[in-house]
Backbone atoms as SQL, in Angstrom:
CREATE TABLE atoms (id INTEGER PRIMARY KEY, chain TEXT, resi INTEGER, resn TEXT, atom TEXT, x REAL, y REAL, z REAL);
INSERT INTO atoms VALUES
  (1, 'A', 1, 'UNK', 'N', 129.389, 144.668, 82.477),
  (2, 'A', 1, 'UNK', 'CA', 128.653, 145.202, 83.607),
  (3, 'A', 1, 'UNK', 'C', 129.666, 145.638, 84.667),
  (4, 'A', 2, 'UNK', 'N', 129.159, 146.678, 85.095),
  (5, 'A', 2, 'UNK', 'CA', 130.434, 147.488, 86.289),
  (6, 'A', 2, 'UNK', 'C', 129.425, 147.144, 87.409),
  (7, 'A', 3, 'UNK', 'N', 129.874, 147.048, 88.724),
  (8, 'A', 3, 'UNK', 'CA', 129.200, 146.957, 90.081),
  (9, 'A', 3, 'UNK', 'C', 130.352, 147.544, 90.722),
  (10, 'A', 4, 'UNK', 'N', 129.685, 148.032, 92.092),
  (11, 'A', 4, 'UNK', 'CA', 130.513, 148.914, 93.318),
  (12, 'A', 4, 'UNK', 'C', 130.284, 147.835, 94.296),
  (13, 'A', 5, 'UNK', 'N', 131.395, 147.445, 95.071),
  (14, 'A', 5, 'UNK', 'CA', 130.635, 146.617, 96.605),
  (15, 'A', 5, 'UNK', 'C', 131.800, 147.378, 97.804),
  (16, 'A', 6, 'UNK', 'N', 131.269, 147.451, 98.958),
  (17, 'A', 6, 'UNK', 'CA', 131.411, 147.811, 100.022),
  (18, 'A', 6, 'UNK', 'C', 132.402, 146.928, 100.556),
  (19, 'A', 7, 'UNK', 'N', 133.402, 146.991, 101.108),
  (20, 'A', 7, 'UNK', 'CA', 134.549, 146.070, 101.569),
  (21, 'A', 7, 'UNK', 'C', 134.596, 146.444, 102.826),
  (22, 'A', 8, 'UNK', 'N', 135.588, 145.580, 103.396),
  (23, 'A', 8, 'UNK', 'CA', 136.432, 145.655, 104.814),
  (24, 'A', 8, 'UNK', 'C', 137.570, 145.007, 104.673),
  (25, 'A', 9, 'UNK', 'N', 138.898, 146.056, 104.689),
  (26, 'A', 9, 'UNK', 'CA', 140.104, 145.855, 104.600),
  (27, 'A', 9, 'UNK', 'C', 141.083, 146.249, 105.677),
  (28, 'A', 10, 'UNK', 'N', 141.707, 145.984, 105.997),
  (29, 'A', 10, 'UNK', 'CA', 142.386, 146.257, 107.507),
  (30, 'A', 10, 'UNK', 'C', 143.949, 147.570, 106.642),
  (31, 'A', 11, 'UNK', 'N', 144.207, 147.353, 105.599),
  (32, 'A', 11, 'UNK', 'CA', 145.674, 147.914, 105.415),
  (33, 'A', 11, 'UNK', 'C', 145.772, 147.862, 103.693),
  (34, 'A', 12, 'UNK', 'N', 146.439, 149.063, 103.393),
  (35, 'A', 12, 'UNK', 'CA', 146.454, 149.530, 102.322),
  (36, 'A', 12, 'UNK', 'C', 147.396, 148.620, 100.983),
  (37, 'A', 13, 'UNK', 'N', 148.214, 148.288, 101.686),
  (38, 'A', 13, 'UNK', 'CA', 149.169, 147.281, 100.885),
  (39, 'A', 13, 'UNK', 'C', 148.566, 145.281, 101.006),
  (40, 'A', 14, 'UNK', 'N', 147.243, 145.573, 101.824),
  (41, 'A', 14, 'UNK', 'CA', 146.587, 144.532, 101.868),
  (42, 'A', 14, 'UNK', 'C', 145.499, 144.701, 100.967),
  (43, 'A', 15, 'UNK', 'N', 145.031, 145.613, 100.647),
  (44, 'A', 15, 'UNK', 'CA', 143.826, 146.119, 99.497),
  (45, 'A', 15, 'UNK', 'C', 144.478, 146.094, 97.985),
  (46, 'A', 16, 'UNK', 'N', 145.903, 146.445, 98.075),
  (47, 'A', 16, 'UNK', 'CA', 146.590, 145.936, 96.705),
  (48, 'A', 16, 'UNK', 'C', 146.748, 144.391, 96.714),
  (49, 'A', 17, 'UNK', 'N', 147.242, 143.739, 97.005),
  (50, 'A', 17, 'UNK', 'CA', 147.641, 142.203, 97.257),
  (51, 'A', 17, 'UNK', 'C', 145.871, 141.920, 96.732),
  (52, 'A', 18, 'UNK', 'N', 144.540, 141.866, 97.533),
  (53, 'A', 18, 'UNK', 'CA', 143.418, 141.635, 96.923),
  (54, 'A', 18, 'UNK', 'C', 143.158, 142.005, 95.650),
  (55, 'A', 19, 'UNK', 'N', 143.467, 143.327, 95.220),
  (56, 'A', 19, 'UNK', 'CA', 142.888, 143.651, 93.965),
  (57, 'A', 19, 'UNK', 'C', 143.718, 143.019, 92.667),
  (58, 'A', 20, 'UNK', 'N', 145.061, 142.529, 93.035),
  (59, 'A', 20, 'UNK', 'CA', 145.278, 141.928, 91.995),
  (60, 'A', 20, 'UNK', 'C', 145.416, 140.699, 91.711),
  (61, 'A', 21, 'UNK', 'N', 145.129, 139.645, 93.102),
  (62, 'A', 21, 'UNK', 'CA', 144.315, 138.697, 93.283),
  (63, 'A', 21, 'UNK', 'C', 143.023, 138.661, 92.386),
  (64, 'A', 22, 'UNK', 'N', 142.111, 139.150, 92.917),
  (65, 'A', 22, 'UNK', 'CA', 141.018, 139.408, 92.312),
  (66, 'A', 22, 'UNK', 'C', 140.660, 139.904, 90.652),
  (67, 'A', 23, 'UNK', 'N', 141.742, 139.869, 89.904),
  (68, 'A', 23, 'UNK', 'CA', 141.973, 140.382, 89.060),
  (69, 'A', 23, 'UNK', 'C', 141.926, 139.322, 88.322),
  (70, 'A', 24, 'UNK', 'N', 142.491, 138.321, 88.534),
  (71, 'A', 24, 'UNK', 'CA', 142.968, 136.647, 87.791),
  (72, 'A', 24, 'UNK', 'C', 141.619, 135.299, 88.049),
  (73, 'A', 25, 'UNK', 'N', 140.561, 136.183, 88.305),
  (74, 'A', 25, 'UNK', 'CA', 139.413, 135.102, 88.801),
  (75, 'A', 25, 'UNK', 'C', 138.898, 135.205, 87.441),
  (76, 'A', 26, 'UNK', 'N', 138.277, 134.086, 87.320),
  (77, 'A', 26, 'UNK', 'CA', 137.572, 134.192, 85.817),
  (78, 'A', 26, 'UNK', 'C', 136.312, 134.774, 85.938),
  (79, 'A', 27, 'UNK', 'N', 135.670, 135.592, 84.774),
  (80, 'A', 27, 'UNK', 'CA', 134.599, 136.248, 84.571),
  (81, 'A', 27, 'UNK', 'C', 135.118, 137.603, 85.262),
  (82, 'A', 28, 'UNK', 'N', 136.491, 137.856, 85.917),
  (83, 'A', 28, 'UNK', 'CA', 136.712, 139.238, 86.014),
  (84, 'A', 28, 'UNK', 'C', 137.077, 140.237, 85.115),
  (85, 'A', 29, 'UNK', 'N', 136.726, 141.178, 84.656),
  (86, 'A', 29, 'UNK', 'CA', 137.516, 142.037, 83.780),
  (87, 'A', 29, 'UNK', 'C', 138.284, 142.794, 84.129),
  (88, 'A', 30, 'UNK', 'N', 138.193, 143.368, 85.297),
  (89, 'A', 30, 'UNK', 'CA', 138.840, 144.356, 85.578),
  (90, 'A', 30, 'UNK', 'C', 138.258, 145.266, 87.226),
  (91, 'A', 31, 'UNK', 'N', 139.019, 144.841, 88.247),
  (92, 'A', 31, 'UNK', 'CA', 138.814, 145.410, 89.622),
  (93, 'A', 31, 'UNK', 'C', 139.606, 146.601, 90.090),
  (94, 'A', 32, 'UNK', 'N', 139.007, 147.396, 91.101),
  (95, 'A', 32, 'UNK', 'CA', 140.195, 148.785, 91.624),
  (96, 'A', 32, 'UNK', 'C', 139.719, 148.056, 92.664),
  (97, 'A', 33, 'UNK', 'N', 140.419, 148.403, 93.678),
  (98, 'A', 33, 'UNK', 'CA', 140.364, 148.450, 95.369),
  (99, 'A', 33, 'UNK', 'C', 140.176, 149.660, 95.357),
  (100, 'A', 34, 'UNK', 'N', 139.676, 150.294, 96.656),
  (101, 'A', 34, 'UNK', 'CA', 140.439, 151.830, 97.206),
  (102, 'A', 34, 'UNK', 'C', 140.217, 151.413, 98.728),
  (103, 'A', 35, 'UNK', 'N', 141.322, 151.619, 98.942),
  (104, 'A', 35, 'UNK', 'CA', 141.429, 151.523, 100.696),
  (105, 'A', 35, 'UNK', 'C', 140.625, 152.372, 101.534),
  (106, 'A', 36, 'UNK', 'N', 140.657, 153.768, 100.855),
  (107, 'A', 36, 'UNK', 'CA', 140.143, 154.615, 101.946),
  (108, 'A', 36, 'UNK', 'C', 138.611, 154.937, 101.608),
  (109, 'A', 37, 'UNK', 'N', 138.380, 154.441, 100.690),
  (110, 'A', 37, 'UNK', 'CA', 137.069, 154.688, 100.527),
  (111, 'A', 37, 'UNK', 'C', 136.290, 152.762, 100.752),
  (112, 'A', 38, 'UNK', 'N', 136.887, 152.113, 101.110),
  (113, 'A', 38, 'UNK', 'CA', 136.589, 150.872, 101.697),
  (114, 'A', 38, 'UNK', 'C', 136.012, 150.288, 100.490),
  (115, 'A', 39, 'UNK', 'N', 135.856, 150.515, 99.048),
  (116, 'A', 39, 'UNK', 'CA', 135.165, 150.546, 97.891),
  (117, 'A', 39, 'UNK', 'C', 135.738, 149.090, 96.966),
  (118, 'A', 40, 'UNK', 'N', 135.188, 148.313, 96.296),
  (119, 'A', 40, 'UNK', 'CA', 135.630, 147.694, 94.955),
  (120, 'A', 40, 'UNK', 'C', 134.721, 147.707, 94.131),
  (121, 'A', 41, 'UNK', 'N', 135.740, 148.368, 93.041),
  (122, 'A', 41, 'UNK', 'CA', 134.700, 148.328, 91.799),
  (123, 'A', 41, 'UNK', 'C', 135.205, 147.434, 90.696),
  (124, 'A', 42, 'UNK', 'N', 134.219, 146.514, 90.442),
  (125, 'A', 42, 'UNK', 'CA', 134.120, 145.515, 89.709),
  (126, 'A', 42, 'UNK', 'C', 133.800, 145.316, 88.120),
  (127, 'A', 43, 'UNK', 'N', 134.071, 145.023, 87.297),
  (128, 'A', 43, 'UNK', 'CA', 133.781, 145.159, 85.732),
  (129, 'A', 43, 'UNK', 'C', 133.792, 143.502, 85.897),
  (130, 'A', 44, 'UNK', 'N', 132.814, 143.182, 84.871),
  (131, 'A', 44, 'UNK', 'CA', 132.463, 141.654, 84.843),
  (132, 'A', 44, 'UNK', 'C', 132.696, 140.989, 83.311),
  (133, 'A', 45, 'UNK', 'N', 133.216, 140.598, 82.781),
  (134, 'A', 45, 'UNK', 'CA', 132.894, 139.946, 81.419),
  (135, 'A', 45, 'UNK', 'C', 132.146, 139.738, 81.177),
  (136, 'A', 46, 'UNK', 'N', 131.415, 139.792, 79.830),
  (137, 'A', 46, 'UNK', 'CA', 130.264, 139.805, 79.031),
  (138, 'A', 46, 'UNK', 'C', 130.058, 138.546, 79.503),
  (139, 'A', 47, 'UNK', 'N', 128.692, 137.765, 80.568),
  (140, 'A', 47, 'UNK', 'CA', 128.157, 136.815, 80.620),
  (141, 'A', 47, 'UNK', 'C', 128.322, 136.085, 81.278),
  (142, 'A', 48, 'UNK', 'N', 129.242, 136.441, 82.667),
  (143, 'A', 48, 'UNK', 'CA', 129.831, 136.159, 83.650),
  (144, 'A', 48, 'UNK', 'C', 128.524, 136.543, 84.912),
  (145, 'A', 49, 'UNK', 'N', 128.235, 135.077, 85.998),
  (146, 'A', 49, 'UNK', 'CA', 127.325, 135.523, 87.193),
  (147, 'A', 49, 'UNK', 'C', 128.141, 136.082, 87.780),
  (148, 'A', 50, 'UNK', 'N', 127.790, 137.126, 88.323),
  (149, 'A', 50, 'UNK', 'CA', 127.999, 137.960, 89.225),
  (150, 'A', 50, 'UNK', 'C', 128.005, 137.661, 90.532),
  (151, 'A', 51, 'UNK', 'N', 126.908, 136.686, 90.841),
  (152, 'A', 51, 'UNK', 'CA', 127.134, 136.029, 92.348),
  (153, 'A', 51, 'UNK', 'C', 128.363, 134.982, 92.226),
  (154, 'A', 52, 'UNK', 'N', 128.377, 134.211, 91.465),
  (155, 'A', 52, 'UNK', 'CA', 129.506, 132.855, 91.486),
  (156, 'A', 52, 'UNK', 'C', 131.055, 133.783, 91.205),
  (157, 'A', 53, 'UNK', 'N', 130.900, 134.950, 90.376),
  (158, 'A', 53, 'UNK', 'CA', 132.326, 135.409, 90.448),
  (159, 'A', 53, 'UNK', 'C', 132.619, 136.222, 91.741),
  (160, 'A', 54, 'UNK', 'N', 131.780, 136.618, 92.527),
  (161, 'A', 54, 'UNK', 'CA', 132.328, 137.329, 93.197),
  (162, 'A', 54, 'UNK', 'C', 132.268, 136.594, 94.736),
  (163, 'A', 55, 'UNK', 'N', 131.867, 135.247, 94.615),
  (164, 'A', 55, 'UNK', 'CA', 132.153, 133.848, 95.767),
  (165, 'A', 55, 'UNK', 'C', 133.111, 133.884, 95.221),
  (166, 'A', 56, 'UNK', 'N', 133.794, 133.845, 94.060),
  (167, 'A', 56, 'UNK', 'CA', 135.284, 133.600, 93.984),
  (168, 'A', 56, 'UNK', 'C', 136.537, 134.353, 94.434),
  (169, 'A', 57, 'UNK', 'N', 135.505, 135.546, 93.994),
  (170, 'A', 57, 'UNK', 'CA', 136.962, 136.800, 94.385),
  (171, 'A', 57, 'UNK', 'C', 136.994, 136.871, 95.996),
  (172, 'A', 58, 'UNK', 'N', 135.428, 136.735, 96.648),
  (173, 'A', 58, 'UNK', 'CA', 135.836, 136.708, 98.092),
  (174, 'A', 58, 'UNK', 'C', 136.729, 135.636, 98.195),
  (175, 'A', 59, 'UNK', 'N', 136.394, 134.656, 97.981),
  (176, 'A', 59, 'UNK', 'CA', 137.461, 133.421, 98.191),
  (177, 'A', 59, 'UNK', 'C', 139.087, 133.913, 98.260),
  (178, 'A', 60, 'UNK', 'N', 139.726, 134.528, 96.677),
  (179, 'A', 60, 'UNK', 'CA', 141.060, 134.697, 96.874),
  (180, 'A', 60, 'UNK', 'C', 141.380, 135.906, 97.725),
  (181, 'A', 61, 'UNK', 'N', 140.242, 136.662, 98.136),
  (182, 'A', 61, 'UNK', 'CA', 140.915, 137.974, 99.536),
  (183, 'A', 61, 'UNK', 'C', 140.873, 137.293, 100.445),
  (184, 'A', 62, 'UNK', 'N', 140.373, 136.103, 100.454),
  (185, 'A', 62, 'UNK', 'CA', 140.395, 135.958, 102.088),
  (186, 'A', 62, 'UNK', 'C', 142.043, 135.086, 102.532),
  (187, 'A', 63, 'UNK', 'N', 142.374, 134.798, 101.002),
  (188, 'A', 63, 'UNK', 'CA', 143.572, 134.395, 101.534),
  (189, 'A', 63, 'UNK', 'C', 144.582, 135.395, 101.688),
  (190, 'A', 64, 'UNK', 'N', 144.131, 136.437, 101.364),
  (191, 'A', 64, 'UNK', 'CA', 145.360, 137.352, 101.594),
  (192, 'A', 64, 'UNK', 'C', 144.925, 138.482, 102.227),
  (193, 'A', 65, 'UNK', 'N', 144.081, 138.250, 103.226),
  (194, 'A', 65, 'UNK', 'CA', 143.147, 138.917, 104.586),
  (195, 'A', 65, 'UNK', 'C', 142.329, 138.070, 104.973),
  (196, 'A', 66, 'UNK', 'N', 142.410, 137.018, 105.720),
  (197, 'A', 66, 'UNK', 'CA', 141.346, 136.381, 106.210),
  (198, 'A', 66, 'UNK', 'C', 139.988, 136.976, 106.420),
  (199, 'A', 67, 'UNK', 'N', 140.375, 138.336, 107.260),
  (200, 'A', 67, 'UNK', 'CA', 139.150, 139.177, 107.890),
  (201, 'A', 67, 'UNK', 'C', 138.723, 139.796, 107.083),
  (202, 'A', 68, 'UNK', 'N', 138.719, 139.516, 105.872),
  (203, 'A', 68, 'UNK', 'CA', 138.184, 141.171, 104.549),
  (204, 'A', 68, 'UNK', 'C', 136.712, 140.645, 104.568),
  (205, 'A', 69, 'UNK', 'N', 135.450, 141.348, 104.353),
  (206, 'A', 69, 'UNK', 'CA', 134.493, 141.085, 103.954),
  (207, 'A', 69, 'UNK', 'C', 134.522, 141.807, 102.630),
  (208, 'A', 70, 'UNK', 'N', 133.268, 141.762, 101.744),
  (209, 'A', 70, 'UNK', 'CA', 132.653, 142.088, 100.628),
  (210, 'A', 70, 'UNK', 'C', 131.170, 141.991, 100.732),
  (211, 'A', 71, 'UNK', 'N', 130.705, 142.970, 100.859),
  (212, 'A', 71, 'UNK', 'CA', 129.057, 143.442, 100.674),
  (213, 'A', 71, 'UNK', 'C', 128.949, 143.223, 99.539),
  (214, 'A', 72, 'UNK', 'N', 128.089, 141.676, 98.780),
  (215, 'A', 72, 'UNK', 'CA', 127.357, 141.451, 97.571),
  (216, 'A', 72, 'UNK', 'C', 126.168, 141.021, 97.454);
């Protein structure tokens, strides 16, 4: 399953640092950032919640942007 969510990222080399964070959460398959389009698009592993993985991935941006949100 692919999903789009709406972000808030302050800096472009801070949207990389998240996305490959976010990359190593389990039930992820595969995330892009895009900075300028404020965008993450998400690919999920076959059978993976979607709400509990993506409490996770907010979890590891926020350590590497406190202030990032994620619209999920």
């Amino acid at each position: 399953m692919k999903k789009n969510y709406k972000i808030e990222v302050d800096c472009a080399n801070c949207a990389n640092l998240m996305q490959e964070e976010a990359k190593k959460v389990a039930g992820i398959k595969d995330v892009v950032v895009n900075f300028m389009a404020l965008k993450m698009k998400v690919e999920f592993e076959d059978g993976a919640d979607e709400k509990a993985t993506m409490t996770e991935v907010l979890k590891v941006c926020k350590k590497v942007e406190p202030d990032c949100e994620i619209e999920f």
